[in-house]
C-alpha positions as a printed NumPy array, in Angstrom:
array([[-125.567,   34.934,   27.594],
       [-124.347,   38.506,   27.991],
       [-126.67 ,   39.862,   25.673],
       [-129.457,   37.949,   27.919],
       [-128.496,   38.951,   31.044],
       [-128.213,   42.998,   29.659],
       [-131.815,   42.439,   28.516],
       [-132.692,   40.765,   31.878],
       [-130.944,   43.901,   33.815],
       [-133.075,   46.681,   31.381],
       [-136.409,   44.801,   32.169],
       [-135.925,   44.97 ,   35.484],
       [-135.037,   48.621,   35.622],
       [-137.981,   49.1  ,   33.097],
       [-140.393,   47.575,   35.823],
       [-138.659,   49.411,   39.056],
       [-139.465,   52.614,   37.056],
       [-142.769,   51.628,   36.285],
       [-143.235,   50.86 ,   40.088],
       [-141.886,   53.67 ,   41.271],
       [-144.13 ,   55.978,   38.853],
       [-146.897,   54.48 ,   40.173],
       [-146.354,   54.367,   44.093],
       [-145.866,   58.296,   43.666],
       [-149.331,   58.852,   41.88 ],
       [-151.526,   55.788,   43.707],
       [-149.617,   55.819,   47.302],
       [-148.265,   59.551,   47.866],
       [-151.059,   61.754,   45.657],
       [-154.17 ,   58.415,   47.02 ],
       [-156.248,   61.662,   47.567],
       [-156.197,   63.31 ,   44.618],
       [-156.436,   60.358,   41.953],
       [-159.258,   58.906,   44.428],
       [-161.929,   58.761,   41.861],
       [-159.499,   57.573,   38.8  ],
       [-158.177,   54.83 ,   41.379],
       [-161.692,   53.006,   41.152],
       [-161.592,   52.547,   37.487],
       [-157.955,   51.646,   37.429],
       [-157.011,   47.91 ,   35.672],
       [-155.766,   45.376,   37.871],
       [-151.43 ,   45.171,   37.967],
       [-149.428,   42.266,   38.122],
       [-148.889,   40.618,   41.579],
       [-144.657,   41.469,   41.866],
       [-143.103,   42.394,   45.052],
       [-142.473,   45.888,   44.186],
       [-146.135,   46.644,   43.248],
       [-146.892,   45.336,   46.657],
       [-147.895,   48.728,   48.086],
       [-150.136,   49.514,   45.285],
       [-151.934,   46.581,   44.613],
       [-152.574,   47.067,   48.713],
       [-154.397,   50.83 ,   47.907],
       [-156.104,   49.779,   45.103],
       [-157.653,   46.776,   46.883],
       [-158.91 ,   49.143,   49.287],
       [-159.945,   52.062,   46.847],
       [-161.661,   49.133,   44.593],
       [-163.402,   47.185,   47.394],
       [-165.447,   50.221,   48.367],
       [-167.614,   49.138,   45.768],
       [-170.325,   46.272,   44.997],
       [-169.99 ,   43.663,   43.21 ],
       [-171.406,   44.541,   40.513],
       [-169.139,   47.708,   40.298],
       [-166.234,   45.665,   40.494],
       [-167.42 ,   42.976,   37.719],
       [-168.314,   45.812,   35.512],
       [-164.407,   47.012,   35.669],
       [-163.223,   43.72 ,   35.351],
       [-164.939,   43.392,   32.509],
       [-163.845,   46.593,   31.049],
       [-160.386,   45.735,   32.326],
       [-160.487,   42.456,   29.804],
       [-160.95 ,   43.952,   26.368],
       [-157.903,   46.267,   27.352],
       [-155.528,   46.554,   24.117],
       [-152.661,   45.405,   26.5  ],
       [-152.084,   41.827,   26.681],
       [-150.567,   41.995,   30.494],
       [-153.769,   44.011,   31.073],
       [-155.844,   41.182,   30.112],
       [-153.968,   37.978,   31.421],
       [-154.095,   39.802,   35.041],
       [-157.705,   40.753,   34.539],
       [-158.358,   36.991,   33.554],
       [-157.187,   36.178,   36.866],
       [-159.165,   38.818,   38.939],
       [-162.21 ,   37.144,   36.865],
       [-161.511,   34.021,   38.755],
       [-161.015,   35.264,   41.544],
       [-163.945,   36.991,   41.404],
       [-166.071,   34.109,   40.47 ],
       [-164.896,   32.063,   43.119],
       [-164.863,   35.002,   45.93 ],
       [-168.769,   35.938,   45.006],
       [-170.404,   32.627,   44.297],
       [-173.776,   34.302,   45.914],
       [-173.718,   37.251,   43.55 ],
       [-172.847,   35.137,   40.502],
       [-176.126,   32.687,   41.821],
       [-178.101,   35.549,   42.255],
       [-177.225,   36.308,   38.537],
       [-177.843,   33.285,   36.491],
       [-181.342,   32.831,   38.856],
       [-182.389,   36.369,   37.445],
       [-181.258,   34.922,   34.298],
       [-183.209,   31.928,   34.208],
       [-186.173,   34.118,   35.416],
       [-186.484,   36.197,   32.195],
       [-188.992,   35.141,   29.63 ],
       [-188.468,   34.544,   25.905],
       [-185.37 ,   34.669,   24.218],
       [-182.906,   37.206,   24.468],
       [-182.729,   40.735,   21.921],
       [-180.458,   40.664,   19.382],
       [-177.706,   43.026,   19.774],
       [-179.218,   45.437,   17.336],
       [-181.779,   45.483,   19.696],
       [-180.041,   45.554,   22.904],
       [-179.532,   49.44 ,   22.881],
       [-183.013,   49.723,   22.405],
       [-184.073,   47.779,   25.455],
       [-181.061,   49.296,   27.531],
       [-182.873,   52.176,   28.661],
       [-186.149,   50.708,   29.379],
       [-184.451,   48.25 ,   31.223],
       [-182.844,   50.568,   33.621],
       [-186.093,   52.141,   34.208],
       [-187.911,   49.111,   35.353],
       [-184.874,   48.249,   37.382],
       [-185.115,   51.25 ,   38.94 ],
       [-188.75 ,   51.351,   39.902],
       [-188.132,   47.458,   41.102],
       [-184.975,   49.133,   43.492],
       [-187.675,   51.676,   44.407],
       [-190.826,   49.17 ,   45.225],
       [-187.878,   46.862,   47.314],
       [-186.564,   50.135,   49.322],
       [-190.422,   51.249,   50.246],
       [-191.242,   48.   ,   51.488],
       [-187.749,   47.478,   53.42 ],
       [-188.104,   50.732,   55.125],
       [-184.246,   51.591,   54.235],
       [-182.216,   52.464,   51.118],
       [-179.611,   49.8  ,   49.556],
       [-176.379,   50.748,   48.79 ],
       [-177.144,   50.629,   44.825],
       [-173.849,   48.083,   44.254],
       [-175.778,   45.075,   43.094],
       [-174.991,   43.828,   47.091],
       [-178.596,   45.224,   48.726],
       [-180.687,   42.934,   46.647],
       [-181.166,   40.332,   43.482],
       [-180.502,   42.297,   40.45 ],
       [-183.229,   42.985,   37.925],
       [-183.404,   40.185,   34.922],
       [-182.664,   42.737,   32.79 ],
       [-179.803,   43.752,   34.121],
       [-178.673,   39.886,   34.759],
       [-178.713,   39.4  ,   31.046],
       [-177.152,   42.169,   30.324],
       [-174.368,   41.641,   32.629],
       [-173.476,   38.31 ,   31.88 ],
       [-173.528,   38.783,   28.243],
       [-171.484,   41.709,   29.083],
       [-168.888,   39.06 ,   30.424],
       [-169.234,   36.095,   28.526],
       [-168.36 ,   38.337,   25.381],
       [-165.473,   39.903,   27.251],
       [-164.065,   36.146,   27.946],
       [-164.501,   35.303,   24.998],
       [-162.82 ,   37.961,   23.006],
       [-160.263,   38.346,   25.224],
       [-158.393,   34.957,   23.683],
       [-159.294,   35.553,   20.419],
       [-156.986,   36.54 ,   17.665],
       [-153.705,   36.004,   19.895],
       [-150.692,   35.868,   18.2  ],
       [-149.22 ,   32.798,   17.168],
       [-145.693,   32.023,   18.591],
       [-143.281,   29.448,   19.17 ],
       [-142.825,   27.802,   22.48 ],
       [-140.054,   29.259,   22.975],
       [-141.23 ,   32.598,   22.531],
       [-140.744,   34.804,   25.717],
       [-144.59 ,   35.566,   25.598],
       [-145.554,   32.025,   24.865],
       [-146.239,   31.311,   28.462],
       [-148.461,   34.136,   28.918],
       [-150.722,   33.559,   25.989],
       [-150.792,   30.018,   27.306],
       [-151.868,   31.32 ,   30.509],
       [-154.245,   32.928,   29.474],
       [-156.046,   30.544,   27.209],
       [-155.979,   28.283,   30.791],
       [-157.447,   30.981,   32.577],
       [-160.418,   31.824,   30.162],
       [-161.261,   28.244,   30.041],
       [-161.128,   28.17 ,   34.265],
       [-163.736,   31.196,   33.899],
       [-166.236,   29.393,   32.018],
       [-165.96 ,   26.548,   34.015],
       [-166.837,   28.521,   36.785],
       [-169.49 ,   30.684,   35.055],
       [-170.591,   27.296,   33.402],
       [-173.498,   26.037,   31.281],
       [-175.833,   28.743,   30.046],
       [-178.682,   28.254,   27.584],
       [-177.594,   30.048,   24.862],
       [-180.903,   31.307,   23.886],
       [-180.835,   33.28 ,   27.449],
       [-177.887,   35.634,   26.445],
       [-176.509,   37.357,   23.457],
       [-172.927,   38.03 ,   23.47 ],
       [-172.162,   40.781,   21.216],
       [-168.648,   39.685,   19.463],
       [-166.422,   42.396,   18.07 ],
       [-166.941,   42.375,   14.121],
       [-164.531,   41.505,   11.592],
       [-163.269,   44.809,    9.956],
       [-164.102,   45.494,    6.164],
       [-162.358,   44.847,    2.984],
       [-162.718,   47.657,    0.857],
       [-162.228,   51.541,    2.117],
       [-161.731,   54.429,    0.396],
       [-158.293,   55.645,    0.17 ],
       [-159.113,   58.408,    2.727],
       [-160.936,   56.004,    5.115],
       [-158.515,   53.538,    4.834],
       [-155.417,   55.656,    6.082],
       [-157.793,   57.053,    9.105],
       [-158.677,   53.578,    9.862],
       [-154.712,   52.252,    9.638],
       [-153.485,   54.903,   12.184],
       [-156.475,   54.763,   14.174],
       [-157.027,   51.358,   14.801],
       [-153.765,   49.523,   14.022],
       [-150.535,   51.646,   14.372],
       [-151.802,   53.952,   17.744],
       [-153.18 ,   50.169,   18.875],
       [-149.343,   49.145,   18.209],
       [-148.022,   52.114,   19.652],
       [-149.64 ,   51.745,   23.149],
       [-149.282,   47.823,   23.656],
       [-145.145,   47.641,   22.238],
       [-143.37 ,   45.208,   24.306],
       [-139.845,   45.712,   22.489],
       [-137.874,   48.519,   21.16 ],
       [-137.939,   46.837,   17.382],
       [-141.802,   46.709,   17.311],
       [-141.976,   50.748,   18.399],
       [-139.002,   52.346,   15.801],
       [-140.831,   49.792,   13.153],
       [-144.544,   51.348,   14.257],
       [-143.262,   54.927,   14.365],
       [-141.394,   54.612,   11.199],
       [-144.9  ,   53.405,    9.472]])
């Protein structure tokens, strides 16, 4: 129990610290970090990160909806596993904040012809894609008589970029779950992987039924077997111990990591 309550007490002076680092760069210094502010990950909803939750609503809501979707989804293949249960959330919330936008979506969606590229092919169509979105933009402004705002809020986005988009997404969803670690129930971080297999699942509903033959989500690929021995010490620091390094939750996982 003593041991417990010692943890309990270095946690929470762990997380003041934490709050108080970040109400002197997002609160006091709001007008220098301005631009980073916009591309920041959503934080935890606790009572001490009340404040700058509060500015980075404000800084964040500036932008469309399509701007804020995109960082979302950015926000939810995040190494950190607190980065990605709260982003799982804001996904949600999203969904069921901009049920318009998200209609306006899967219409463009539905409105493309054929199937969709392969991934291979995906970078290939990107750019000509943003091209004929951009003339589209263009045509709709002319004929309007006034210029949108560009945030995916003036108009119905092109079909190219609703494919894009929401294979963008559904990918994100779905790797965000996958490969969790396996732990017992009464693991401390057994409730948050739980969450956030409930919260996925709550996304999808929401997103729901898509013909898969409209989309392509691009899945991360399994890594290799063989490597040279050069290769395969580049590709252990790289993408396992520095991976380690940045998403530690204890003091034993960090000494082992820096140790190997």
């Amino acid at each position: 129990a003593a041991a417990a309550a010692a943890a309990a007490e270095v946690d929470t002076a762990a997380v003041q610290l934490a709050a108080d680092v970040l109400h002197e760069i997002v609160v006091k210094q709001r007008q220098h970090v301005r631009a980073a502010l916009q591309n920041m990950p959503p934080l935890p909803s606790l009572e001490v990160l009340k404040e700058v939750n509060h500015v980075l609503a404000q800084e964040q809501h500036r932008q469309g909806p399509l701007q804020q979707l995109q960082l979302l989804v950015g926000a939810l293949q995040h190494e950190s596993l607190a980065v990605r249960h709260v982003a799982l959330g804001e996904v949600r919330t999203f969904l069921l904040q901009h049920k318009t936008f998200m209609g306006d979506a899967l219409s463009g969606l539905l409105s493309c012809s054929g199937p969709a590229a392969l991934p291979q092919d995906a970078a290939k169509q990107k750019a000509g894609n943003g091209t004929a979105a951009g003339q589209q933009q263009q045509k709709g402004h002319a004929r309007d008589g006034k210029a949108g705002s560009g945030d995916g809020s003036s108009g119905k986005l092109a079909p190219g970029q609703c494919r894009e988009l929401l294979s963008e997404l559904l990918a994100a969803l779905l790797a965000s779950c996958a490969n969790l670690p396996r732990v017992c129930s009464d693991h401390p971080r057994s409730h948050m992987l739980k969450s956030m297999k409930q919260r996925c699942a709550q996304c999808l509903g929401l997103l729901g039924a898509i013909d898969p033959a409209h989309v392509k989500p691009q899945l991360p690929r399994p890594a290799p077997f063989a490597y040279r021995a050069e290769s395969c010490l580049v590709e252990l620091v790289q993408q396992h111990l520095v991976r380690v390094l940045q998403t530690a939750c204890d003091i034993g996982q960090l000494e082992a990591t820096s140790y190997a």
